[in-house]
TORPA-4810 file (N, C-alpha, C, O; in nm, 3 decimals):
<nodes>
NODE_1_-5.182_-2.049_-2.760_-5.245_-1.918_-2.748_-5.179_-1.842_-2.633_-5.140_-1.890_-2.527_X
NODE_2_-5.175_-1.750_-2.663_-5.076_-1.604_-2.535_-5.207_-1.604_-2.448_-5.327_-1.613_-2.476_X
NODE_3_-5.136_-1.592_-2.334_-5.259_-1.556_-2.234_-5.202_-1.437_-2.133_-5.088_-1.439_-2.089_X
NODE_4_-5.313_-1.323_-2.099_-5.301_-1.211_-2.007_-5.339_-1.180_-1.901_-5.441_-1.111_-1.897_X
NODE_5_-5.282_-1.213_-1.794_-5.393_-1.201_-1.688_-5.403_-1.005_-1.640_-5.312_-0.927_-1.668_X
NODE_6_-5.508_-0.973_-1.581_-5.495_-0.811_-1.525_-5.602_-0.822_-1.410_-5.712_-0.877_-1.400_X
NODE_7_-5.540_-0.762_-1.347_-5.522_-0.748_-1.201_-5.668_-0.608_-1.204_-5.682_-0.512_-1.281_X
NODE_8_-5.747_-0.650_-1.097_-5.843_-0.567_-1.052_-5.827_-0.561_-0.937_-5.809_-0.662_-0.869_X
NODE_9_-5.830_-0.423_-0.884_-5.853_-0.383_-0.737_-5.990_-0.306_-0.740_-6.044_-0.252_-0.836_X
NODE_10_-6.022_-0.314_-0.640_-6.139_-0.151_-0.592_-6.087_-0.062_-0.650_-5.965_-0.058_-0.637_X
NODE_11_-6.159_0.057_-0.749_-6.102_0.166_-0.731_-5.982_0.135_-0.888_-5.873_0.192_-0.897_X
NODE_12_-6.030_0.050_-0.983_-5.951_0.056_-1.074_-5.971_0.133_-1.207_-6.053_0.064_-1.269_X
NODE_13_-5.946_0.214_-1.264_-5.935_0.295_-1.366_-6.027_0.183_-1.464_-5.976_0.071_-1.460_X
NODE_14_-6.128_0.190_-1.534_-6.243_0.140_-1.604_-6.107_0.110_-1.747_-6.026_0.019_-1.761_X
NODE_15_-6.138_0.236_-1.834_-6.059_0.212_-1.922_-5.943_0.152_-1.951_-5.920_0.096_-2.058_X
NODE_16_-5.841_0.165_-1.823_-5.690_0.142_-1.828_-5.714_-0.013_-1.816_-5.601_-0.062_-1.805_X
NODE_17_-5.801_-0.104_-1.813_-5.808_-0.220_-1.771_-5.908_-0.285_-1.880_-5.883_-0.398_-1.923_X
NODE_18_-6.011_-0.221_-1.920_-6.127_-0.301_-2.000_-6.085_-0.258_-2.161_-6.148_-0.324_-2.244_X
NODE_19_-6.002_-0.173_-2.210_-5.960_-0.101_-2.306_-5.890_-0.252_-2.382_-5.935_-0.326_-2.469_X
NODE_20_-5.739_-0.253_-2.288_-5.704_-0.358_-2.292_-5.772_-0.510_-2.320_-5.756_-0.582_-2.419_X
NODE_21_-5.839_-0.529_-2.223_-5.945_-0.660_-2.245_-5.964_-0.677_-2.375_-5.939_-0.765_-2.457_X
NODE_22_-6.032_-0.533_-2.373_-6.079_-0.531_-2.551_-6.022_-0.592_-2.644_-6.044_-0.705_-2.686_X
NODE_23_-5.927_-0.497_-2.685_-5.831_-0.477_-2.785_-5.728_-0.662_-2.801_-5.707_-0.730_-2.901_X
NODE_24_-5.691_-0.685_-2.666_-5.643_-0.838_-2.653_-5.700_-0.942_-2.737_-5.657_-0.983_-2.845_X
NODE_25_-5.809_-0.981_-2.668_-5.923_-1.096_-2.680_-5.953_-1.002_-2.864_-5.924_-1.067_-2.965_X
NODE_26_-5.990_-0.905_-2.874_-5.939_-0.895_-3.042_-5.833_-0.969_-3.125_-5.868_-1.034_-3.223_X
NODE_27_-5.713_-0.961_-3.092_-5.625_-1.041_-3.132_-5.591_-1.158_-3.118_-5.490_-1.210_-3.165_X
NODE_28_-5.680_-1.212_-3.046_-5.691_-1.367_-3.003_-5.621_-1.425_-2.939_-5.567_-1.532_-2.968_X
NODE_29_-5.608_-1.345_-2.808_-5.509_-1.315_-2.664_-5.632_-1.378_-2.620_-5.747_-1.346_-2.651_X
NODE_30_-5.571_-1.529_-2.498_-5.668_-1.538_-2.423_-5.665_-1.431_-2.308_-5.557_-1.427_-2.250_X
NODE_31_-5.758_-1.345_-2.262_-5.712_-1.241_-2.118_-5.823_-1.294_-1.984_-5.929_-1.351_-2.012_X
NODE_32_-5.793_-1.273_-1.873_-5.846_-1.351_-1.773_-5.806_-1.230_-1.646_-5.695_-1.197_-1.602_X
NODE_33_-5.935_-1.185_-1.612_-5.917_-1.103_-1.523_-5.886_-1.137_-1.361_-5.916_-1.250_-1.324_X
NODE_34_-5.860_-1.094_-1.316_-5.794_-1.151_-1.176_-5.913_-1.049_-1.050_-5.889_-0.929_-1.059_X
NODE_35_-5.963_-1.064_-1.005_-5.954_-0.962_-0.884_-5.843_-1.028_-0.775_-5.801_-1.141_-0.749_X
NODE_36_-5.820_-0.885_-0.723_-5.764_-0.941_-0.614_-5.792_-0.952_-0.434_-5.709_-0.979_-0.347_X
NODE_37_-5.944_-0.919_-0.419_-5.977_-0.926_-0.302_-6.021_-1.040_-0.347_-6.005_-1.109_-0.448_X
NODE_38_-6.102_-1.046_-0.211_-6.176_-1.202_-0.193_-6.323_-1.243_-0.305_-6.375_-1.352_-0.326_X
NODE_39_-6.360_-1.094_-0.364_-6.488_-1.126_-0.429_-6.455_-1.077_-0.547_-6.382_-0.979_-0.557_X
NODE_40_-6.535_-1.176_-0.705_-6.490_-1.157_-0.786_-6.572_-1.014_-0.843_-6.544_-0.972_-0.955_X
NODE_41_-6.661_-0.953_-0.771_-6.743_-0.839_-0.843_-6.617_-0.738_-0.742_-6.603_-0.736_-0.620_X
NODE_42_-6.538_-0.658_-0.857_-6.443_-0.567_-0.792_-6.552_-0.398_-0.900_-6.619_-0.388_-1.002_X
NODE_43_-6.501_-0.305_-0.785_-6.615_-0.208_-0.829_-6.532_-0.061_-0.890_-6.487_0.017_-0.806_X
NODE_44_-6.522_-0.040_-0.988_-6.396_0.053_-1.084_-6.381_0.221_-1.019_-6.464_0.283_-0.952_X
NODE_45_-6.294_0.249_-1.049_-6.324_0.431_-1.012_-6.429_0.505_-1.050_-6.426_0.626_-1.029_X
NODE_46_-6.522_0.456_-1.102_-6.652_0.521_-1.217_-6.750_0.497_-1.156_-6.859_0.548_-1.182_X
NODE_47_-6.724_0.398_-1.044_-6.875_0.313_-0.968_-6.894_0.180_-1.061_-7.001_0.130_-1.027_X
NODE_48_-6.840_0.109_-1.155_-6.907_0.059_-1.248_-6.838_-0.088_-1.187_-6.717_-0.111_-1.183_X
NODE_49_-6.963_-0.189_-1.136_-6.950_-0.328_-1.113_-6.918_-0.412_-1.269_-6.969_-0.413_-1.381_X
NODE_50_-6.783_-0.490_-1.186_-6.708_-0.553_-1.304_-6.676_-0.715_-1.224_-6.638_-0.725_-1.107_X
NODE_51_-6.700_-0.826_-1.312_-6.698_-0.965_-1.269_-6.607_-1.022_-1.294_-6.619_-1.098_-1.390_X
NODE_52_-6.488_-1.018_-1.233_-6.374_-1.079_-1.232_-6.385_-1.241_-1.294_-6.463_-1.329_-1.257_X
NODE_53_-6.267_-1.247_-1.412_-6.313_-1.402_-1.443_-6.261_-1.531_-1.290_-6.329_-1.624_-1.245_X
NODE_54_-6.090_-1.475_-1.237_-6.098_-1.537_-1.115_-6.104_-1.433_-1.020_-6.150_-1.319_-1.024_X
NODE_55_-6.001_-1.552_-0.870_-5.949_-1.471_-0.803_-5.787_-1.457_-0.795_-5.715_-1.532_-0.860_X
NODE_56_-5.756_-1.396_-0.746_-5.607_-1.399_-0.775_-5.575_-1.473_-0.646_-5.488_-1.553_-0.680_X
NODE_57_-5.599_-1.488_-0.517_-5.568_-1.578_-0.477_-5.621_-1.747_-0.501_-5.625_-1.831_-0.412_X
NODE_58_-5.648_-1.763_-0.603_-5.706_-1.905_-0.633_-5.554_-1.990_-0.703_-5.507_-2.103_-0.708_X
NODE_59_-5.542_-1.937_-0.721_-5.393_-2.000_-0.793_-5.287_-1.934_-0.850_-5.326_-1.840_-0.919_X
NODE_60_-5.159_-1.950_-0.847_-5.027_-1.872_-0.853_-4.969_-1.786_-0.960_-4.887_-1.694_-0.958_X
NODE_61_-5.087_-1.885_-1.122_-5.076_-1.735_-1.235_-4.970_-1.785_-1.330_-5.001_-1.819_-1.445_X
NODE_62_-4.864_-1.789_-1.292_-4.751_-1.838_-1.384_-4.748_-1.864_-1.479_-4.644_-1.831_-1.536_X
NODE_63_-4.829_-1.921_-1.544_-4.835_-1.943_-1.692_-4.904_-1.855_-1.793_-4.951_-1.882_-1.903_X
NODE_64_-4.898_-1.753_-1.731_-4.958_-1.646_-1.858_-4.768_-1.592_-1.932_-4.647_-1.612_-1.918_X
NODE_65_-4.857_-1.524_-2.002_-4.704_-1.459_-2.114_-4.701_-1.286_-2.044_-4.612_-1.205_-2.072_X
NODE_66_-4.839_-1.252_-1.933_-4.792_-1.129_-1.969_-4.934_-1.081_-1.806_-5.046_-1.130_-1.798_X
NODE_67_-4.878_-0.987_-1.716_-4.937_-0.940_-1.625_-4.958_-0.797_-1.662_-4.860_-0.728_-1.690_X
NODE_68_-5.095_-0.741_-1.665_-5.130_-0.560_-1.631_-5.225_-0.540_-1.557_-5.340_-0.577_-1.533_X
NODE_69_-5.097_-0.430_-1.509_-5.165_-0.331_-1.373_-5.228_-0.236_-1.424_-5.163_-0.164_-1.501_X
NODE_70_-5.367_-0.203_-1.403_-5.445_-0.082_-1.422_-5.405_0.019_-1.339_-5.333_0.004_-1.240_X
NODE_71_-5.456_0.137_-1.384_-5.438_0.239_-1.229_-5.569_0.298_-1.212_-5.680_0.246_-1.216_X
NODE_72_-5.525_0.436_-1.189_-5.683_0.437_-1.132_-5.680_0.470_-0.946_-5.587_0.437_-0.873_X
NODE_73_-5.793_0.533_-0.906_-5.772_0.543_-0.759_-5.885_0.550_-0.645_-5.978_0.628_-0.627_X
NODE_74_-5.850_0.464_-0.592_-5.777_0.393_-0.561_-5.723_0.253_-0.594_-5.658_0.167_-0.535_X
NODE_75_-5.763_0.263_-0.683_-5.729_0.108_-0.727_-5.575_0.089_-0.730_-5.527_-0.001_-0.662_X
NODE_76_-5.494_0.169_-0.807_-5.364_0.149_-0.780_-5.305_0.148_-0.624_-5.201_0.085_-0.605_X
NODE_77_-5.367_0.214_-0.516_-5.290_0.211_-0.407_-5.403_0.073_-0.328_-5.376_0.050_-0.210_X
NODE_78_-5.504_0.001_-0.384_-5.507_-0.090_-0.323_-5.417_-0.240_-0.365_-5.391_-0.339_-0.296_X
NODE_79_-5.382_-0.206_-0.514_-5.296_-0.353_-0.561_-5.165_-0.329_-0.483_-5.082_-0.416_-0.455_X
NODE_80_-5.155_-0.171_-0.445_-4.991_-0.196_-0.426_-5.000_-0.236_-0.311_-4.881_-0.239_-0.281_X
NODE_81_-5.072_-0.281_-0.195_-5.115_-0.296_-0.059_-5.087_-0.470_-0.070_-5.025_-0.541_0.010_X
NODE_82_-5.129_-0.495_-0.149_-5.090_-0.740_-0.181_-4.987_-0.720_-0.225_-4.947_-0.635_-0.305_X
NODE_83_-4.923_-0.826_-0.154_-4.805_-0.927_-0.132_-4.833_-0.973_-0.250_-4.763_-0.936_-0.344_X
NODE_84_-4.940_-1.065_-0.272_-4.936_-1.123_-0.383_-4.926_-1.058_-0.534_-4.869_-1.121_-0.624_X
NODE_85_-4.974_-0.955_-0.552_-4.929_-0.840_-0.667_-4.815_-0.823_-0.688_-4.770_-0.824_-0.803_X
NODE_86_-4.723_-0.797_-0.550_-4.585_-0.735_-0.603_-4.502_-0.852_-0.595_-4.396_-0.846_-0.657_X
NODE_87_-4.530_-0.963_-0.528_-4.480_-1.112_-0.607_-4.457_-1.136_-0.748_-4.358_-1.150_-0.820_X
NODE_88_-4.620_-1.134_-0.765_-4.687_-1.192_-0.895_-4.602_-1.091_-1.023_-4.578_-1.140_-1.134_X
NODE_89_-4.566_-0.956_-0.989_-4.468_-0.846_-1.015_-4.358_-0.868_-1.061_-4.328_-0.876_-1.180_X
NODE_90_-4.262_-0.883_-0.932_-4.150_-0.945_-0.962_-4.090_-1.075_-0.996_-3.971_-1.107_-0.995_X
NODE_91_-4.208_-1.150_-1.029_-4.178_-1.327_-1.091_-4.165_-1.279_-1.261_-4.080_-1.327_-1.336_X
NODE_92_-4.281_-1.163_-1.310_-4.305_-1.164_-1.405_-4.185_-1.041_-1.490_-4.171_-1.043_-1.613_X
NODE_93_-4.114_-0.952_-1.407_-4.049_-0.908_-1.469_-3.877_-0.998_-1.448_-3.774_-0.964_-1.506_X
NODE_94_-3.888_-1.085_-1.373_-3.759_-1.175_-1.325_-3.720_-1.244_-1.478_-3.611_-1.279_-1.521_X
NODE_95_-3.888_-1.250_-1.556_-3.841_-1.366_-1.673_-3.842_-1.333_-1.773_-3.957_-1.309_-1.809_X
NODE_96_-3.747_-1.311_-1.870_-3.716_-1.240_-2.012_-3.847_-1.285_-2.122_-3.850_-1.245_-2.239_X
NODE_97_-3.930_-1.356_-2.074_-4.028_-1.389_-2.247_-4.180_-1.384_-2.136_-4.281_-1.453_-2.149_X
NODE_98_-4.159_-1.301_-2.051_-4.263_-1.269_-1.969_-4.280_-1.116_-2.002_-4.182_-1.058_-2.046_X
NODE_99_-4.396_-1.047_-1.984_-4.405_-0.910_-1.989_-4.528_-0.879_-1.867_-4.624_-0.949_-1.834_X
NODE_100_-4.474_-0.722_-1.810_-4.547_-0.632_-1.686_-4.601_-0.540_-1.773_-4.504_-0.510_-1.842_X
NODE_101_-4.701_-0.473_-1.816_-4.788_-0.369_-1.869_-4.836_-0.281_-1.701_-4.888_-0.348_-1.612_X
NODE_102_-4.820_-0.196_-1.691_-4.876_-0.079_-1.587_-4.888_0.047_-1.656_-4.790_0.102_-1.706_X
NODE_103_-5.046_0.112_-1.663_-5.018_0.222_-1.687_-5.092_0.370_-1.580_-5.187_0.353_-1.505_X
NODE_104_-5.069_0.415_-1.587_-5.124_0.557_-1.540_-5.057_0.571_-1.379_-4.944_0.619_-1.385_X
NODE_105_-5.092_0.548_-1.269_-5.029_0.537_-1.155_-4.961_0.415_-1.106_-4.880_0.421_-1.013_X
NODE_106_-4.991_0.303_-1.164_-4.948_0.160_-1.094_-4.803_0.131_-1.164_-4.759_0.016_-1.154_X
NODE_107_-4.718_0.241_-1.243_-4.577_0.191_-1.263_-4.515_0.237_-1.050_-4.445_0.177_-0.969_X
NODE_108_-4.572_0.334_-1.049_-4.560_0.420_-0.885_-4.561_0.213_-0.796_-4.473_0.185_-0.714_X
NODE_109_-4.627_0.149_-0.821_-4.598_0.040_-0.755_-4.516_-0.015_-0.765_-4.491_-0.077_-0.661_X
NODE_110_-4.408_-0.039_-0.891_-4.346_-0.099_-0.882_-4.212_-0.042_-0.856_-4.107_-0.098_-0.825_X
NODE_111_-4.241_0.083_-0.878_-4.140_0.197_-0.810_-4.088_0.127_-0.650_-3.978_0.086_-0.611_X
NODE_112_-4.206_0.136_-0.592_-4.220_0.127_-0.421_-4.146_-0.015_-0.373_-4.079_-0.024_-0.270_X
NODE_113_-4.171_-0.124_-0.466_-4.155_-0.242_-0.462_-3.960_-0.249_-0.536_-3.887_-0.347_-0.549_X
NODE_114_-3.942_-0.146_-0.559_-3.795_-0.137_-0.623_-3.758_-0.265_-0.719_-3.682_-0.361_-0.710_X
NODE_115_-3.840_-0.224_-0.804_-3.835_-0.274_-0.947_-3.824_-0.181_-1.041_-3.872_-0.227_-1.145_X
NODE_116_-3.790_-0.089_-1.054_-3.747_-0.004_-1.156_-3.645_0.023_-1.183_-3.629_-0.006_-1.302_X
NODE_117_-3.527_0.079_-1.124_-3.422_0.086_-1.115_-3.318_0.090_-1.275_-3.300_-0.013_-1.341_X
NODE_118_-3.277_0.181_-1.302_-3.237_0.157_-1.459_-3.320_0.171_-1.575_-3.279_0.178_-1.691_X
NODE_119_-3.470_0.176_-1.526_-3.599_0.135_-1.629_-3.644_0.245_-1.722_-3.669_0.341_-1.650_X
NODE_120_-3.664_0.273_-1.841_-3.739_0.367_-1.862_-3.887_0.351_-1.885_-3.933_0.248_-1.936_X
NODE_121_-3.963_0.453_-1.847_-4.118_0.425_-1.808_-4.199_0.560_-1.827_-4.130_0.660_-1.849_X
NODE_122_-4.310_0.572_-1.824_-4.418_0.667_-1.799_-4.496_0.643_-1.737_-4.558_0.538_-1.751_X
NODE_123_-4.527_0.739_-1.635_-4.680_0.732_-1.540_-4.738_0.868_-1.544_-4.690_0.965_-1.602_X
NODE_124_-4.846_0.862_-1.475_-4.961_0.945_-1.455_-4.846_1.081_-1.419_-4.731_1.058_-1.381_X
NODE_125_-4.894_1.208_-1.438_-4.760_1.278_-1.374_-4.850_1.365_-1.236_-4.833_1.484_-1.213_X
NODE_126_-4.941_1.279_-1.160_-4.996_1.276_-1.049_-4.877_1.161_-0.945_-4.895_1.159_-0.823_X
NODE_127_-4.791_1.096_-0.991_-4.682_0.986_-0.931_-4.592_1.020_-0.912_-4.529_0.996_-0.809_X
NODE_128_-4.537_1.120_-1.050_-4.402_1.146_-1.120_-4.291_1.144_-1.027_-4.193_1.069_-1.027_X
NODE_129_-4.337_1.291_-0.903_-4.231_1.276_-0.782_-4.206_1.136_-0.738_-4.087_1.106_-0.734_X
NODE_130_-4.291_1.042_-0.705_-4.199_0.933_-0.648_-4.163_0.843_-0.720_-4.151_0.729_-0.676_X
NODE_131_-4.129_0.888_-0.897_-4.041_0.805_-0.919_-3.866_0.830_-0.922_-3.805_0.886_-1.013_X
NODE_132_-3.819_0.783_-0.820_-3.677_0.783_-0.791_-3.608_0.704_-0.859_-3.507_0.772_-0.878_X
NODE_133_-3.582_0.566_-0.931_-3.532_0.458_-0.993_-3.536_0.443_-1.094_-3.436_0.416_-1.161_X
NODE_134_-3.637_0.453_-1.136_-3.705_0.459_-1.297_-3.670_0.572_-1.396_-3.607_0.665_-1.346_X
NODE_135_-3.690_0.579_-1.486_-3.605_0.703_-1.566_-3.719_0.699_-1.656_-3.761_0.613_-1.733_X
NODE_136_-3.774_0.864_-1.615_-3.860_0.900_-1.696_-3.876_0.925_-1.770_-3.785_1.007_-1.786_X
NODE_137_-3.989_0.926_-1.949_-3.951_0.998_-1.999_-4.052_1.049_-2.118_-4.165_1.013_-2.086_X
NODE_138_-4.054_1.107_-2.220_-4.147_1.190_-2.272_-4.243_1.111_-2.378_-4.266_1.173_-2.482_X
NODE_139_-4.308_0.967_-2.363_-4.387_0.925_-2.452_-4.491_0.850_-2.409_-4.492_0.788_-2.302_X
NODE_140_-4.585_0.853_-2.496_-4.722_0.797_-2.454_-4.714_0.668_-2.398_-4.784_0.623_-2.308_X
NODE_141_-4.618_0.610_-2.462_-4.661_0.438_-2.392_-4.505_0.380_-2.427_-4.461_0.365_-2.541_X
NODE_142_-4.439_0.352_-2.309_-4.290_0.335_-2.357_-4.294_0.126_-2.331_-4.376_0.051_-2.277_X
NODE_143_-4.206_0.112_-2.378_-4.122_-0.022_-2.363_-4.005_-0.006_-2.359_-3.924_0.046_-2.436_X
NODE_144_-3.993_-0.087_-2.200_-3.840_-0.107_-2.205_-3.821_-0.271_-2.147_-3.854_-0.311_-2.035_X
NODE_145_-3.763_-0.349_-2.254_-3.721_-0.489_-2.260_-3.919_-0.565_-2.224_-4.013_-0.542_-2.300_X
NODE_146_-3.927_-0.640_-2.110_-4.053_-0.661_-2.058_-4.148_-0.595_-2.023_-4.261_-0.643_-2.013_X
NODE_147_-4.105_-0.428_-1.987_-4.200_-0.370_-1.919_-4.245_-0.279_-2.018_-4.160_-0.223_-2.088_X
NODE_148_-4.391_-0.251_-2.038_-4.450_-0.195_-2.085_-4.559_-0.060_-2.013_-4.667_-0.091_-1.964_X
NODE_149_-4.521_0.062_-2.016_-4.584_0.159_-1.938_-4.681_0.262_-2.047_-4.688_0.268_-2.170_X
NODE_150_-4.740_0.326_-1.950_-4.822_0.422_-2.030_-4.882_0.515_-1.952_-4.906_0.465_-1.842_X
NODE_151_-4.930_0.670_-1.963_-4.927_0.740_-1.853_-5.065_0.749_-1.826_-5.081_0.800_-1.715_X
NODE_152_-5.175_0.721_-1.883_-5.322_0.732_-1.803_-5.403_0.679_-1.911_-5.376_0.620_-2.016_X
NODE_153_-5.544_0.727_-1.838_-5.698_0.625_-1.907_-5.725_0.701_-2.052_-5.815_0.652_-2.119_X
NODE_154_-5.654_0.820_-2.108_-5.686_0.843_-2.246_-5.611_0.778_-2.343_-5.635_0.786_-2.463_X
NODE_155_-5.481_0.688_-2.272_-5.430_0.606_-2.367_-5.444_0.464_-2.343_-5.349_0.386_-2.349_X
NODE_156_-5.577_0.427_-2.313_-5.609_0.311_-2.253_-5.611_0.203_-2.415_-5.582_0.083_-2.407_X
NODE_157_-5.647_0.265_-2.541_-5.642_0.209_-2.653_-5.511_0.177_-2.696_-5.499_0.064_-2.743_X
NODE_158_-5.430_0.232_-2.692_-5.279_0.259_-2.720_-5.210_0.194_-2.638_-5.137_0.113_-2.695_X
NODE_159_-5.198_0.196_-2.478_-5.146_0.073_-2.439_-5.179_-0.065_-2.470_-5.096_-0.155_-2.487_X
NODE_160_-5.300_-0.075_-2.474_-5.340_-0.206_-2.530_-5.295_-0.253_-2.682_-5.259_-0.361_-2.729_X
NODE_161_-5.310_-0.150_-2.723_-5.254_-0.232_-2.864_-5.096_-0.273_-2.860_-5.050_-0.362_-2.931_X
NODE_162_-5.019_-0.196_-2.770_-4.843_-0.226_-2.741_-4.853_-0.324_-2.682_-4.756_-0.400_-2.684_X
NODE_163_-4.967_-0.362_-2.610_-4.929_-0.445_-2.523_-4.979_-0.608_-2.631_-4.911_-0.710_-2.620_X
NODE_164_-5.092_-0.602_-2.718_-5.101_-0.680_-2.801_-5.014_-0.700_-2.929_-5.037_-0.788_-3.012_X
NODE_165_-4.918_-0.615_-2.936_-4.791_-0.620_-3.056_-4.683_-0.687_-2.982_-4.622_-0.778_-3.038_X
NODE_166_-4.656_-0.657_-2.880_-4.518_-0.753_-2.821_-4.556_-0.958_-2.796_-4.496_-1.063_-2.770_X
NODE_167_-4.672_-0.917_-2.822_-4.725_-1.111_-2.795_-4.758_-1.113_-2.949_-4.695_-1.210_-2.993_X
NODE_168_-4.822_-1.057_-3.044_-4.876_-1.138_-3.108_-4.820_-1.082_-3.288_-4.848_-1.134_-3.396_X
NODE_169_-4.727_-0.946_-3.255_-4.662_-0.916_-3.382_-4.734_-0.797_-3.424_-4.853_-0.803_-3.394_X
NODE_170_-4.698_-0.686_-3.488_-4.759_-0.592_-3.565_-4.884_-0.593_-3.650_-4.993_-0.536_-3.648_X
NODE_171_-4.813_-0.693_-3.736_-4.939_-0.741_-3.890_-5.090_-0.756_-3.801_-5.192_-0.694_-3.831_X
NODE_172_-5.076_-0.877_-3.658_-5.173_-0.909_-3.630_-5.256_-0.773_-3.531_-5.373_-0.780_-3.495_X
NODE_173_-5.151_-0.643_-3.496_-5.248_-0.555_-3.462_-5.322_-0.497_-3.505_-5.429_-0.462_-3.456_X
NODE_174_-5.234_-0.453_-3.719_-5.295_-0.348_-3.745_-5.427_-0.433_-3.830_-5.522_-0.361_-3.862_X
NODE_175_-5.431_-0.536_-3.857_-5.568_-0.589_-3.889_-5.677_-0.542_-3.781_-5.777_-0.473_-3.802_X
NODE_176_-5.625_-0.603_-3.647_-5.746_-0.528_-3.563_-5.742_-0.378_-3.521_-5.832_-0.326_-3.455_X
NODE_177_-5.646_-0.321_-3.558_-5.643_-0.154_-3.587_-5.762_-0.139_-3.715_-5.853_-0.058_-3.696_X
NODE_178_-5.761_-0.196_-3.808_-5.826_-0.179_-3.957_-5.981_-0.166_-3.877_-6.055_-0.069_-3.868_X
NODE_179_-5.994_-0.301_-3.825_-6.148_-0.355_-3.785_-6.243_-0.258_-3.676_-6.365_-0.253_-3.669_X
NODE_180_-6.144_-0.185_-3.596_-6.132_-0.121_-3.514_-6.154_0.049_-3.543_-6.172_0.130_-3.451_X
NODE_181_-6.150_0.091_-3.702_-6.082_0.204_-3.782_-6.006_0.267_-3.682_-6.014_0.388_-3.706_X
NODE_182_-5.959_0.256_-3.616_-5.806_0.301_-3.561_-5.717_0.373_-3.724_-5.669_0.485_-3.741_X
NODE_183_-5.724_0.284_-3.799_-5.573_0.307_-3.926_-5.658_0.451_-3.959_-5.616_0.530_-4.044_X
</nodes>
């Protein structure tokens, strides 16, 4: 079974993170939420208390197929603040059958962390200026090789489903597109 871990900070975009959840664990993605402070109740941009399944400092992660960054705010400028995020970051885009999902402001992290470089991507266009490396460009939810981007919380359905087609195949999205009436 594919497994996903996603990263919660304070201050994380509701949709850009639980959309996903959704749509995953639909396709029969195990997904496993991370916070990354010390307590697993992390509290969303909406006010809305959310129960982290771990912590992200409890253990090193590695064996998932696939890391996403929500955005959201502050939530994106508190993940980009851990060491362990932009680790956990660059282990996961280091490995070709690994995949990074970020959408709305948190590609801007990996910007900062100079992981983009060559990349094409979309973010929030509240970021846009500081992306210097990355090569921007005009679509809802791009892929390039591992990395998977998308520019905010109205395409919180739509990243998730890209992000559930690169693990688990088309056929098996648009069934849960059908179930979903998405089609």
């Amino acid at each position: 079974m594919k497994k996903v871990y996603i990263l919660l900070a304070e201050g994380f975009e509701t949709i850009e993170a639980l959309a996903p959840v959704d749509i995953l664990r639909r396709c029969g993605i195990e997904v496993v939420t991370l916070s990354i402070s010390n307590s697993k109740k992390v509290v969303s941009s909406q006010d809305i208390p959310v129960e982290a399944d771990k912590l992200l400092s409890s253990e090193d992660f590695l064996d998932g197929d696939m890391i996403v960054l929500p955005g959201g705010s502050p939530g994106y400028q508190n993940l980009s603040k851990s060491s362990k995020v932009i680790e956990l970051s660059k282990k996961y885009l280091d490995y070709p059958d690994k995949f990074l999902g970020a959408i709305c402001a948190a590609p801007s992290i990996l910007e900062s962390a100079g992981f983009l470089k060559g990349r094409k991507i979309i973010c929030h266009y509240s970021v846009k200026d500081h992306i210097k490396e990355g090569i921007l460009v005009k679509e809802k939810v791009v892929q390039d090789g591992n990395l998977i981007t998308a520019s905010g919380a109205g395409l919180g359905i739509d990243f998730g489903l890209k992000l559930a087609e690169v693990l688990v195949g088309a056929e098996k999205v648009e069934e849960v597109k059908k179930i979903m009436t998405i089609i």
